[in-house]
N, C-alpha and C positions, 0 to 999 in steps of 0.2 A: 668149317673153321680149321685154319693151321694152326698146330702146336710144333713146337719145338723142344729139345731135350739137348741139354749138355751134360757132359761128365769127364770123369778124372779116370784112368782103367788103374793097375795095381804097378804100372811101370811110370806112373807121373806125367803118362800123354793124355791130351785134351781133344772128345773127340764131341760135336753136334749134328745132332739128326733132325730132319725138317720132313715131317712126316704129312703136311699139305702137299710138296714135290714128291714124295711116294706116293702117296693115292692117286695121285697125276698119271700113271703106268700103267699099263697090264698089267696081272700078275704074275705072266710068264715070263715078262721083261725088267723088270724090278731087279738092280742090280744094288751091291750095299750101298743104302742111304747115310752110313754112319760116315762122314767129312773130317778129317785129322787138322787140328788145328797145332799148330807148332808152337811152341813160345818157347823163343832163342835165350831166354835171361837164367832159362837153371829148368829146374823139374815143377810143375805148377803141384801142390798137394791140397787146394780149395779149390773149393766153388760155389756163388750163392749167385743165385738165377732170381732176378725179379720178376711178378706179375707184369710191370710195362716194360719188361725187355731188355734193364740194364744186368749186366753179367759181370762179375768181379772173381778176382781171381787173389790168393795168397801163394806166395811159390817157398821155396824151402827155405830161403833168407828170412823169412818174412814179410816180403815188397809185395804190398797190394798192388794188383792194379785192376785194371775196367777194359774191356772189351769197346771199342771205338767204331764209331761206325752202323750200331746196328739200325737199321729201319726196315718197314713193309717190305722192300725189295730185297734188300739187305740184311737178312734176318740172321746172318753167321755173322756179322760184320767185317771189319776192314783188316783190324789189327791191335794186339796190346797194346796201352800205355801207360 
């Protein structure tokens, strides 16, 4: 089973790791799994990860928003909105 893990670092960048596409590698080949997510509207300073995959984000205005896009395939999704 793939898990995945999102976060916020201490500079306001959003970064997710898909640690089924890690185990996928050798371990001699395993290059960083951690994936830099951008979000162009300001500095994201939330983040609440659900059980079925929905992601929301709070950025320093206060503008929620949601991660669009994610599915089985697509498990970083597309893009905020």
């Amino acid at each position: 089973m793939s898990h995945v893990t999102w976060g916020v670092d201490t500079n306001n960048q959003l970064w997710f790791h898909d640690d089924g596409e890690e185990n996928k590698i050798p371990p001699d080949e395993k290059p960083d799994f951690w994936i830099h997510n951008p979000y162009s509207e300001g500095e994201m300073i939330d983040l609440d990860v659900g059980r079925d995959g929905v992601v929301w984000g709070c950025d320093e205005n206060g503008v929620a928003v949601m991660r669009e896009g994610i599915t089985a395939d697509e498990k970083n999704g597309l893009n905020w909105v």
